[in-house]
DRENKE-453071 format. One record per atom (N, C-alpha, C): x, y, z; residue number from 0; residue in three letters; atom name; chain. Coordinates in pm, whole numbers, always signed. Example, Ala and Ser with C-alpha at 12.3 -4.5 7.8 and 13.67 -1.06 7.14 Angstrom:
! residues 2
<<+1319 -569 +780> 0 "ALA" "N" "A">,
<<+1230 -450 +780> 0 "ALA" "CA" "A">,
<<+1320 -330 +780> 0 "ALA" "C" "A">,
<<+1285 -225 +708> 1 "SER" "N" "A">,
<<+1367 -106 +714> 1 "SER" "CA" "A">,
<<+1290 +3 +787> 1 "SER" "C" "A">,
! end
This chain:
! residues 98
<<+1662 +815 -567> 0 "UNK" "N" "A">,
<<+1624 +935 -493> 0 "UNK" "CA" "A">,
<<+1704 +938 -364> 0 "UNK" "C" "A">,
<<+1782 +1030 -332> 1 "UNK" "N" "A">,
<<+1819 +1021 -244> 1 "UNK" "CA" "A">,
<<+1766 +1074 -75> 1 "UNK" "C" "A">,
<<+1708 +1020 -81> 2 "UNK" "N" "A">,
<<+1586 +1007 +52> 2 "UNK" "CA" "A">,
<<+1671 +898 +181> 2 "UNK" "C" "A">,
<<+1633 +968 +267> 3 "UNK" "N" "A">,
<<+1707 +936 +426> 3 "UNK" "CA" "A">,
<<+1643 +983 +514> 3 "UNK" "C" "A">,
<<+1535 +910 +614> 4 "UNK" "N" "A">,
<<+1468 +1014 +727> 4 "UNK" "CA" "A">,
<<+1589 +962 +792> 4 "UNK" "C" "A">,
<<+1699 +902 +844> 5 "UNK" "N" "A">,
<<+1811 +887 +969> 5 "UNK" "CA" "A">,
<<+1720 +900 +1092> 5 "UNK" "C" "A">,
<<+1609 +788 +1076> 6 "UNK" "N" "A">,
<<+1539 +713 +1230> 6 "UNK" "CA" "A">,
<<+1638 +634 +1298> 6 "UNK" "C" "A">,
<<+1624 +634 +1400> 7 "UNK" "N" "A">,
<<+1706 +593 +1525> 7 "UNK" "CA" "A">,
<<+1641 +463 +1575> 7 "UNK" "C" "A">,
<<+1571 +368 +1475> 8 "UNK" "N" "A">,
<<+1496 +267 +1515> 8 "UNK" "CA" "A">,
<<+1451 +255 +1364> 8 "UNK" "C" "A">,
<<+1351 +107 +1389> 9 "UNK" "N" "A">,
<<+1276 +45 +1274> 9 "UNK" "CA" "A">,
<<+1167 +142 +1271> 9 "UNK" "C" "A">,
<<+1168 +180 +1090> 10 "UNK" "N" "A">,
<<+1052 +256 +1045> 10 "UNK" "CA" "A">,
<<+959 +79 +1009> 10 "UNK" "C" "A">,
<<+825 +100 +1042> 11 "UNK" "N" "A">,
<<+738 -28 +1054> 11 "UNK" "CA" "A">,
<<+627 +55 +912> 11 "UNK" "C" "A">,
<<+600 +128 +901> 12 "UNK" "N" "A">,
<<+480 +218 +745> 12 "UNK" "CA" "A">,
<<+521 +304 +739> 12 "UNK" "C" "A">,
<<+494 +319 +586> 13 "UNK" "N" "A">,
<<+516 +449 +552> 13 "UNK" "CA" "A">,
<<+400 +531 +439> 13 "UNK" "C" "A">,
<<+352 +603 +438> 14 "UNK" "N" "A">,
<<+216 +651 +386> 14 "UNK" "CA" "A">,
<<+281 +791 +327> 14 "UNK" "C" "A">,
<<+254 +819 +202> 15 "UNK" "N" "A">,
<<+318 +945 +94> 15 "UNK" "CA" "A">,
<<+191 +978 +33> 15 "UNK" "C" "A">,
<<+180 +1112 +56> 16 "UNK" "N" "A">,
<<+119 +1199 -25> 16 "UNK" "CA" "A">,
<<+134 +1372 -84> 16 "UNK" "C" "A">,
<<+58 +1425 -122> 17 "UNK" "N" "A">,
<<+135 +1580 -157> 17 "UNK" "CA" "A">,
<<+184 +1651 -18> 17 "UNK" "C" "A">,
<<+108 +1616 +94> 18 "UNK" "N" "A">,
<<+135 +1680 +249> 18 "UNK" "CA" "A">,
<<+261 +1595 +330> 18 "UNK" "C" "A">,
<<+338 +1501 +246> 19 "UNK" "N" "A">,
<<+448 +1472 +277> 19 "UNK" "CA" "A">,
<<+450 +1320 +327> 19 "UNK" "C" "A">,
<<+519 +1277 +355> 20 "UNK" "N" "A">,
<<+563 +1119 +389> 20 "UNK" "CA" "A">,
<<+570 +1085 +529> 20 "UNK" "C" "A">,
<<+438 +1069 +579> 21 "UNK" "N" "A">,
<<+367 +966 +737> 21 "UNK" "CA" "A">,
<<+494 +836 +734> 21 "UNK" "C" "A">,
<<+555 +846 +860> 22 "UNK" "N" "A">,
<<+638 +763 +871> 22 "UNK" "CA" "A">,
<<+606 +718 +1065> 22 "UNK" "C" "A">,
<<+597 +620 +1058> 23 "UNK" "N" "A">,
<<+534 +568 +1209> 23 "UNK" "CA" "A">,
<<+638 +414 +1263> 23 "UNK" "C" "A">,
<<+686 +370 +1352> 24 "UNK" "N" "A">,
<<+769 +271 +1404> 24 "UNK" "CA" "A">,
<<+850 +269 +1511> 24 "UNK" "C" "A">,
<<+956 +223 +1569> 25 "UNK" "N" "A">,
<<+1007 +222 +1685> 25 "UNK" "CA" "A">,
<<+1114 +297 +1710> 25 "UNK" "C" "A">,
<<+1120 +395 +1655> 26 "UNK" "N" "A">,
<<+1205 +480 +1672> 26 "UNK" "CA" "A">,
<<+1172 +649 +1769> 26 "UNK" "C" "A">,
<<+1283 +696 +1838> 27 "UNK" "N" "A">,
<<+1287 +785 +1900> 27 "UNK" "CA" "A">,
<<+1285 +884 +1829> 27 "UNK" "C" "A">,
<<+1376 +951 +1722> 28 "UNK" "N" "A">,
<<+1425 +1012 +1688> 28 "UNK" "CA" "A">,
<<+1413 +1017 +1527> 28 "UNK" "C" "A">,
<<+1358 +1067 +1444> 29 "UNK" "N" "A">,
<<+1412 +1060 +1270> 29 "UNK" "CA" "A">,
<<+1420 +1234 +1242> 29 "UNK" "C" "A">,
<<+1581 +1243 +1160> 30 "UNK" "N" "A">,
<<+1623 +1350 +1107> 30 "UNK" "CA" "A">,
<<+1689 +1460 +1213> 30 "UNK" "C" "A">,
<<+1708 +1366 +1356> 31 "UNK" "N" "A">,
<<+1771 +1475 +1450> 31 "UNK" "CA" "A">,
<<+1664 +1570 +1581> 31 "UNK" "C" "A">,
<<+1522 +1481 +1491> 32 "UNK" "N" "A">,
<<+1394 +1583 +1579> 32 "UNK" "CA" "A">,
<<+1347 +1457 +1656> 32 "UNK" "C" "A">,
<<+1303 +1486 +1753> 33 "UNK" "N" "A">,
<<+1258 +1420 +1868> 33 "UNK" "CA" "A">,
<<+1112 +1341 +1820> 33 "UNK" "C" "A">,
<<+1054 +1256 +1783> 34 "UNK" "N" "A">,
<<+984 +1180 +1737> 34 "UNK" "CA" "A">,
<<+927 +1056 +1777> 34 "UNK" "C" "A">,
<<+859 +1050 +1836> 35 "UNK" "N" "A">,
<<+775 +949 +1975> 35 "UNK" "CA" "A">,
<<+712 +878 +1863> 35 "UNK" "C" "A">,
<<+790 +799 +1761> 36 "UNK" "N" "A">,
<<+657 +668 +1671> 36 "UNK" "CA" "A">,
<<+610 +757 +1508> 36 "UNK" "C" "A">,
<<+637 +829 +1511> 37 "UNK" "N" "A">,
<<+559 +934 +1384> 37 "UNK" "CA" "A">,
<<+622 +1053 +1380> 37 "UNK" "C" "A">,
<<+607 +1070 +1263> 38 "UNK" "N" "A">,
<<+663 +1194 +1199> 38 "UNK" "CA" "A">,
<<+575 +1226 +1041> 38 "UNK" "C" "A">,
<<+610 +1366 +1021> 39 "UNK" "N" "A">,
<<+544 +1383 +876> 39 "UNK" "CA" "A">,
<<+681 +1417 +821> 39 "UNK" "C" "A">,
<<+703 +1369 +679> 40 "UNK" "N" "A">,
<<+850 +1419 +636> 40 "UNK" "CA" "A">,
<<+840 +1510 +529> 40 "UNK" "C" "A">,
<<+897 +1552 +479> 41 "UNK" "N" "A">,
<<+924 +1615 +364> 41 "UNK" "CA" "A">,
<<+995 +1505 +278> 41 "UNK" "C" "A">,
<<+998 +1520 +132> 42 "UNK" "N" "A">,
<<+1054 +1407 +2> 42 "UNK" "CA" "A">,
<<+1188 +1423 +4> 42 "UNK" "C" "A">,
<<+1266 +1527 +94> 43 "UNK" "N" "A">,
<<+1406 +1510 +113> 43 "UNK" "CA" "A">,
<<+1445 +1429 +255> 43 "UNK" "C" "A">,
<<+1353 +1406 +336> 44 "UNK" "N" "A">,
<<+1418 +1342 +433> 44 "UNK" "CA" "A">,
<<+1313 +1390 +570> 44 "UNK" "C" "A">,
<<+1351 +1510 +571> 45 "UNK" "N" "A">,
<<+1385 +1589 +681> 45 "UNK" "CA" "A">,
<<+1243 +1591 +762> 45 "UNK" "C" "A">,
<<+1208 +1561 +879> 46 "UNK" "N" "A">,
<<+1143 +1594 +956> 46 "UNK" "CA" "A">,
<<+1064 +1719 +973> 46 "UNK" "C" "A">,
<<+931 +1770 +928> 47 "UNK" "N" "A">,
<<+855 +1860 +912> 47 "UNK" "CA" "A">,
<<+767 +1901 +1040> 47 "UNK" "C" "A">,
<<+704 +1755 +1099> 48 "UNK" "N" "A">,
<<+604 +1754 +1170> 48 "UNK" "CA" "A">,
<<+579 +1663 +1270> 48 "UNK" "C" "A">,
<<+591 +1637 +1344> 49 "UNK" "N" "A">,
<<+622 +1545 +1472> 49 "UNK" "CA" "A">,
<<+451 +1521 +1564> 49 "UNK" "C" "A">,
<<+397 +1438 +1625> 50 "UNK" "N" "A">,
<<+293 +1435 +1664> 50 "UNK" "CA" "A">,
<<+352 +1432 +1823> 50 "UNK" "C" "A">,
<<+257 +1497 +1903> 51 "UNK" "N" "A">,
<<+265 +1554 +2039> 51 "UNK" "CA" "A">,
<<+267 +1415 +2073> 51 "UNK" "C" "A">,
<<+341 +1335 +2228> 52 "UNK" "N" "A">,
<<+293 +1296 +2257> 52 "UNK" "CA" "A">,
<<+329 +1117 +2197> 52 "UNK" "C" "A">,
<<+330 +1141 +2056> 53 "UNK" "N" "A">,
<<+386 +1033 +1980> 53 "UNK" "CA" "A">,
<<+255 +988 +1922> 53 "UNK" "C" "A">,
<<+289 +815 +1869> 54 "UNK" "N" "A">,
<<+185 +701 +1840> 54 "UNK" "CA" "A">,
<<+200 +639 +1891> 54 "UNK" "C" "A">,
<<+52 +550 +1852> 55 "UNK" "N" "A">,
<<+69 +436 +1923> 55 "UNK" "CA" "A">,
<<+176 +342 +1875> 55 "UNK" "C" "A">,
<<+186 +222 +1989> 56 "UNK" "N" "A">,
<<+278 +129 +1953> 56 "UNK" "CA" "A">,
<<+183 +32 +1807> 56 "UNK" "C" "A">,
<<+328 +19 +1733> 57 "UNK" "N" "A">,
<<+300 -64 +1677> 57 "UNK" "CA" "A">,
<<+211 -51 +1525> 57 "UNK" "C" "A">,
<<+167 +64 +1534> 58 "UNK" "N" "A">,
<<+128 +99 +1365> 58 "UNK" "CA" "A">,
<<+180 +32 +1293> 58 "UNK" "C" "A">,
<<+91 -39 +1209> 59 "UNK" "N" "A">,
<<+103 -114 +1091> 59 "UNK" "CA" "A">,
<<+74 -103 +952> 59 "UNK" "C" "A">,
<<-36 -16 +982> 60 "UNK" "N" "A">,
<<-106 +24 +822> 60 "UNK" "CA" "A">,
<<-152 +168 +866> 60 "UNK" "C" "A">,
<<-146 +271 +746> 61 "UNK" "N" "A">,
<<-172 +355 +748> 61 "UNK" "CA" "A">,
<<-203 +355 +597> 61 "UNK" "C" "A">,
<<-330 +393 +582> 62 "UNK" "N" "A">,
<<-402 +438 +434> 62 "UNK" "CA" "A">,
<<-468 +595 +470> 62 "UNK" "C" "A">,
<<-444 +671 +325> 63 "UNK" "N" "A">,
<<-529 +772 +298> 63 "UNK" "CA" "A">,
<<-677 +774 +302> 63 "UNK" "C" "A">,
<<-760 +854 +346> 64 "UNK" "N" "A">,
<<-884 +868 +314> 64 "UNK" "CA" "A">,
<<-897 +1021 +306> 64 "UNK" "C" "A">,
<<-1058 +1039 +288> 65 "UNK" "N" "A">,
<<-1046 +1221 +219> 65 "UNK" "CA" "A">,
<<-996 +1295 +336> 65 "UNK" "C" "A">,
<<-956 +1370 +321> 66 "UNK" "N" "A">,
<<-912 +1485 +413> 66 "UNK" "CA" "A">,
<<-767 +1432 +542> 66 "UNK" "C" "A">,
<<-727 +1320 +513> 67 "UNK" "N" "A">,
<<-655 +1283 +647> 67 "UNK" "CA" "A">,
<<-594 +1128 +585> 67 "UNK" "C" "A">,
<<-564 +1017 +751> 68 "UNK" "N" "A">,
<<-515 +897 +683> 68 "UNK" "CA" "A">,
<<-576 +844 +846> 68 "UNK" "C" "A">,
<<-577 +688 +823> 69 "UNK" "N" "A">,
<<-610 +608 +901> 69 "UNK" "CA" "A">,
<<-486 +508 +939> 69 "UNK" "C" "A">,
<<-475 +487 +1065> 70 "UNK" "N" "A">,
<<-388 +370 +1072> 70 "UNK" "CA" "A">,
<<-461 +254 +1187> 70 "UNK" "C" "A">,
<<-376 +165 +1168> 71 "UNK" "N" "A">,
<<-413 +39 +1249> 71 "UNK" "CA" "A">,
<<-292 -19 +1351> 71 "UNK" "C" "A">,
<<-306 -11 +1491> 72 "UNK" "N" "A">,
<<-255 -74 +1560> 72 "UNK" "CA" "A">,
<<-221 -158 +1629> 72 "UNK" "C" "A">,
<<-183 -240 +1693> 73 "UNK" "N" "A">,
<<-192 -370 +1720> 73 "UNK" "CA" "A">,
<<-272 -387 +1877> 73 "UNK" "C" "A">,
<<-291 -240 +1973> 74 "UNK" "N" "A">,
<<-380 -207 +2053> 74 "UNK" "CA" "A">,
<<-432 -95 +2064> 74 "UNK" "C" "A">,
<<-527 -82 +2162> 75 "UNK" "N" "A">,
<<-595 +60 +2209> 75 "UNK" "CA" "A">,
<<-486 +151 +2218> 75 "UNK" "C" "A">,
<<-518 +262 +2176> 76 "UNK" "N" "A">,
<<-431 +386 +2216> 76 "UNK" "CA" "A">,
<<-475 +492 +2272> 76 "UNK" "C" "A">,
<<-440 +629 +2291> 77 "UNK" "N" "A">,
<<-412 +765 +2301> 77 "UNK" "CA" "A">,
<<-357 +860 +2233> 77 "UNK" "C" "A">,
<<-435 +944 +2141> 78 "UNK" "N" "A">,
<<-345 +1052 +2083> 78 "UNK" "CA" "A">,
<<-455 +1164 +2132> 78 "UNK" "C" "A">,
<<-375 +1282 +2166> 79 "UNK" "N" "A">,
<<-393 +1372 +2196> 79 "UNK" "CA" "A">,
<<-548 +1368 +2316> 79 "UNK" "C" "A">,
<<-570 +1252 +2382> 80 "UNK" "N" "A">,
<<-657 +1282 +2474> 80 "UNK" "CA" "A">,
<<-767 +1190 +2410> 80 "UNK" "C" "A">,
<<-743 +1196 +2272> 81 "UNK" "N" "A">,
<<-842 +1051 +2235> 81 "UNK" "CA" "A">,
<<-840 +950 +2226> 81 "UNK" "C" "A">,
<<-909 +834 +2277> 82 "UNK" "N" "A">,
<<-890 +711 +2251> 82 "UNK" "CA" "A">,
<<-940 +626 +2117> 82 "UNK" "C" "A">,
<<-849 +516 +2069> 83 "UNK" "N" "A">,
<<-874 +455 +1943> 83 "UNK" "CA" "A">,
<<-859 +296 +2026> 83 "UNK" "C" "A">,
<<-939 +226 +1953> 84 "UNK" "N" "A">,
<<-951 +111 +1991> 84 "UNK" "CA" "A">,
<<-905 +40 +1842> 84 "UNK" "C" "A">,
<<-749 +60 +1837> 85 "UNK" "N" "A">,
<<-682 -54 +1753> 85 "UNK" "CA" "A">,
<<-701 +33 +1607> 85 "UNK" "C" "A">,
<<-804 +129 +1599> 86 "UNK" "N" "A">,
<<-793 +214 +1445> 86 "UNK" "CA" "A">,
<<-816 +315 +1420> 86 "UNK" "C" "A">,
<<-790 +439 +1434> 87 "UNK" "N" "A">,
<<-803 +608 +1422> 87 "UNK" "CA" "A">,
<<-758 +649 +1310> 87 "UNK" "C" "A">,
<<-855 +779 +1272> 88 "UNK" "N" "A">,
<<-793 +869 +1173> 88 "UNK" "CA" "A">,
<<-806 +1025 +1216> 88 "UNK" "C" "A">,
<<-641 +1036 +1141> 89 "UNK" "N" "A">,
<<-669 +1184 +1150> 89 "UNK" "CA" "A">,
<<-650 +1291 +1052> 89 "UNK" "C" "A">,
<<-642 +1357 +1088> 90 "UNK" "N" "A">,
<<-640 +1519 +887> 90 "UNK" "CA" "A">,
<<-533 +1544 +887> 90 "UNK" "C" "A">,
<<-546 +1557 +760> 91 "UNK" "N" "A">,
<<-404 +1639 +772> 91 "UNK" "CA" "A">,
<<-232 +1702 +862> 91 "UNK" "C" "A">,
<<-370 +1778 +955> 92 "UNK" "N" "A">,
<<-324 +1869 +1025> 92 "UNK" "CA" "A">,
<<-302 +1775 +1168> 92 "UNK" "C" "A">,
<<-310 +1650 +1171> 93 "UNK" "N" "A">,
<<-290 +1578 +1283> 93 "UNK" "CA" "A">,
<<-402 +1613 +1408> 93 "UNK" "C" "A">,
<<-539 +1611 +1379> 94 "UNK" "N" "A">,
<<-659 +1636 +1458> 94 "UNK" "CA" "A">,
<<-710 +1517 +1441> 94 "UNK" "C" "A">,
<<-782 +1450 +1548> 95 "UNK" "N" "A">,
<<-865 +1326 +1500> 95 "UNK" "CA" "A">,
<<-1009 +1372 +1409> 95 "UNK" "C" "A">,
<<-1025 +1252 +1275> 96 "UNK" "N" "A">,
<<-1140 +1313 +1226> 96 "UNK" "CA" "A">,
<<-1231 +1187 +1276> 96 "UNK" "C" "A">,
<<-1200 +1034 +1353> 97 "UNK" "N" "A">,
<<-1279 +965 +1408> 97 "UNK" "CA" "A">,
<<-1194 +868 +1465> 97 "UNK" "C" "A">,
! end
């Protein structure tokens, strides 16, 4: 398959489903779009969806659950004004669902 997000750093997980390919790690940049830790991709590569703001450092696991995905970090974070203590999930649509 010829699949290439062209991250500008180590991709650390990667999580695929029909809403596209969760890609989270130390990179600035994947596919040319500005990308603070995460991105949602499309199955060709390309950068779809970018999270405000970024992730946290250090995502390690990211699993599906209904409506969204969970990941695990190696500390407390911040996304979008919420705090996670080391494990958050969010929908789809990149909203926290806890």
């Amino acid at each position: 398959m010829p699949w290439n997000p062209d991250a500008d750093d180590r991709i650390d997980s990667l999580l695929a489903n029909t809403n596209g390919i969760r890609v989270s790690g130390s990179f600035a940049q994947v596919d040319g779009t500005d990308a603070n830790q995460f991105a949602i991709l499309g199955d060709d590569g390309a950068a779809l969806t970018v999270l405000e703001g970024g992730m946290p450092p250090r995502v390690s696991t990211m699993i599906e659950v209904d409506g969204g995905f969970c990941m695990g970090a190696n500390s407390a974070f911040i996304i979008s004004g919420q705090i996670g203590n080391s494990i958050g999930c969010l929908d789809d649509d990149l909203n926290w669902l806890w």
